[in-house]
DRENPA-3360 file (N, C-alpha, C; in nm, 2 decimals, always signed):
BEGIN
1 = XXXXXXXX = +8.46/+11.92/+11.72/+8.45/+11.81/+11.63/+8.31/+11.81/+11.57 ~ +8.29/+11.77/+11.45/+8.17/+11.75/+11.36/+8.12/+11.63/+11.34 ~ +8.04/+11.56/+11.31/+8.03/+11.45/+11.25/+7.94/+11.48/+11.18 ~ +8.00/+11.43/+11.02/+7.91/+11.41/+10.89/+7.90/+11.31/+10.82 ~ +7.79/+11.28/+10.77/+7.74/+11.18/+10.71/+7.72/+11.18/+10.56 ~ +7.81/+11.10/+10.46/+7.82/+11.09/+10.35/+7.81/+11.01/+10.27 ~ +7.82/+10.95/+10.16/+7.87/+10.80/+10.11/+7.98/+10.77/+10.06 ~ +8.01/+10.66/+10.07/+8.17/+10.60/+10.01/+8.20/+10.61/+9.87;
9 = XXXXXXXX = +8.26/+10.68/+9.80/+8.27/+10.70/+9.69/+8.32/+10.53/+9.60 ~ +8.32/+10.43/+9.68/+8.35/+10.29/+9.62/+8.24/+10.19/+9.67 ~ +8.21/+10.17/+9.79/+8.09/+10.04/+9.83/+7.94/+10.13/+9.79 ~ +7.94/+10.28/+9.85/+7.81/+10.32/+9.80/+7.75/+10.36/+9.97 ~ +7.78/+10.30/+10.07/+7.75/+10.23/+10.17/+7.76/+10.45/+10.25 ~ +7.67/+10.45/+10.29/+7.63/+10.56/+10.38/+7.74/+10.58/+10.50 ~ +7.80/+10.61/+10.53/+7.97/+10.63/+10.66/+7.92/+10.80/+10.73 ~ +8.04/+10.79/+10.87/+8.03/+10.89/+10.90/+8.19/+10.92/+10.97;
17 = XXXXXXXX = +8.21/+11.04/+10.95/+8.36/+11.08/+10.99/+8.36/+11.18/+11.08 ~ +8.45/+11.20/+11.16/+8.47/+11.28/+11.25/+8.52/+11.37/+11.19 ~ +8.53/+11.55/+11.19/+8.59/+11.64/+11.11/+8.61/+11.72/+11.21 ~ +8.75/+11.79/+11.23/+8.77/+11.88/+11.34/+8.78/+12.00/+11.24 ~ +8.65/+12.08/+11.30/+8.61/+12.19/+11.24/+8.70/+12.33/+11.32 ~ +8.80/+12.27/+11.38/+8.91/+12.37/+11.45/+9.02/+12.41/+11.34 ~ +9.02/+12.37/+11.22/+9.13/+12.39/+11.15/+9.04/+12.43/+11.00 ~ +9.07/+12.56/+10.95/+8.98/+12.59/+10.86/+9.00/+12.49/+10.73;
25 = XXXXXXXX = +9.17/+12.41/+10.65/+9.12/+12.33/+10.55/+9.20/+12.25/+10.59 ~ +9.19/+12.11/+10.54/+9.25/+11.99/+10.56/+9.25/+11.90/+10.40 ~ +9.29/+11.82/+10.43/+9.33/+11.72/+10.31/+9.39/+11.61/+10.35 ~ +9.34/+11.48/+10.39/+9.42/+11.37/+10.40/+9.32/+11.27/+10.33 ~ +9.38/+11.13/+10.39/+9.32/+11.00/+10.32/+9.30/+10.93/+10.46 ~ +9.20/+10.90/+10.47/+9.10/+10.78/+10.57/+9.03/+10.68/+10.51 ~ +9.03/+10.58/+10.57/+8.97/+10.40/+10.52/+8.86/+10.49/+10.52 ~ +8.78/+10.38/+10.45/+8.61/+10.38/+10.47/+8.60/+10.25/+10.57;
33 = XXXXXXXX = +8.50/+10.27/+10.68/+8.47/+10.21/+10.77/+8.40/+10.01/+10.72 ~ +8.38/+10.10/+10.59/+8.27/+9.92/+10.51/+8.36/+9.86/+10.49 ~ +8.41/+9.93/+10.36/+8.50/+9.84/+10.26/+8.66/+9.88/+10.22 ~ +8.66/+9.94/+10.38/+8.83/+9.97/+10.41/+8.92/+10.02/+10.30 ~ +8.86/+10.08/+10.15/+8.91/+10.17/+10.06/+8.96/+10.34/+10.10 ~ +9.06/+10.37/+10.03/+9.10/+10.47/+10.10/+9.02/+10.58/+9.98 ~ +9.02/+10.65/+10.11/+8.91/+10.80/+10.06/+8.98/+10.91/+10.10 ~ +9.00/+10.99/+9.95/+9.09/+11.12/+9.98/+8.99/+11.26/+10.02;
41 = XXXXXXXX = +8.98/+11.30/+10.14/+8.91/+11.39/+10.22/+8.95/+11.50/+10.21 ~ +8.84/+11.60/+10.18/+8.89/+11.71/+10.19/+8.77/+11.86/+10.19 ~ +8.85/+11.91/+10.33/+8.73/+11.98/+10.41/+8.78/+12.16/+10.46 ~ +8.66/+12.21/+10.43/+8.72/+12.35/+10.43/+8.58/+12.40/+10.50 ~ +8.64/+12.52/+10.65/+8.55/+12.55/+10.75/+8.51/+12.69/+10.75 ~ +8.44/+12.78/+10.77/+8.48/+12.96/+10.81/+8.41/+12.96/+10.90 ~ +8.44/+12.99/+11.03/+8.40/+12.96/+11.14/+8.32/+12.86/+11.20 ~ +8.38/+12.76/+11.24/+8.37/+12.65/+11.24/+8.27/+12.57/+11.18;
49 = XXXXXXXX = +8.20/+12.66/+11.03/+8.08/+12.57/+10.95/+8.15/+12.57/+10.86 ~ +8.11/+12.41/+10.85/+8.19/+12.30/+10.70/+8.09/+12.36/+10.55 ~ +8.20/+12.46/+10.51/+8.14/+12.51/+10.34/+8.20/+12.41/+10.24 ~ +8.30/+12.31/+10.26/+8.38/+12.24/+10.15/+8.33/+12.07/+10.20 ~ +8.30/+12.03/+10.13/+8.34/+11.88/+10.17/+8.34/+11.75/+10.08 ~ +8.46/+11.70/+10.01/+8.49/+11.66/+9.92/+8.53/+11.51/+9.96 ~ +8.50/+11.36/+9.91/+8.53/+11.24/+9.94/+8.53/+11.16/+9.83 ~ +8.68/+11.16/+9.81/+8.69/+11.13/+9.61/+8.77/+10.95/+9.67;
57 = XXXX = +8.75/+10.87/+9.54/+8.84/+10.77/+9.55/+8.96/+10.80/+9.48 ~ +9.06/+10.72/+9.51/+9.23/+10.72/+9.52/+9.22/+10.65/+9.37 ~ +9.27/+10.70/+9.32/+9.34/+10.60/+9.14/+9.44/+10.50/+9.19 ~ +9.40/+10.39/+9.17/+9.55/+10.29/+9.21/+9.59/+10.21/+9.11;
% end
């Protein structure tokens, strides 16, 4: 597991997420820890160093 540190693409507010760097790419949606907005994640690894890392807000 990784932990990285980014900002919330809605409050602004500095977060950190856990990323299991065991699976080379992923894509799901996780709250933001501030302002509980959903944040569409998305992370790509080559040997277990994070080259992709993407944290877009959801259109609702």
């Amino acid at each position: 597991m990784l932990e990285h540190h980014f900002t919330c693409p809605y409050c602004w507010e500095s977060i950190s997420m856990l990323l299991d760097n065991s699976v080379s790419e992923q894509s799901y949606i996780e709250d933001c820890e501030v302002c509980c907005n959903p944040i569409q994640v998305t992370t790509h690894f080559e040997n277990t160093e994070l080259t992709v890392f993407e944290a877009d807000s959801i259109e609702q």
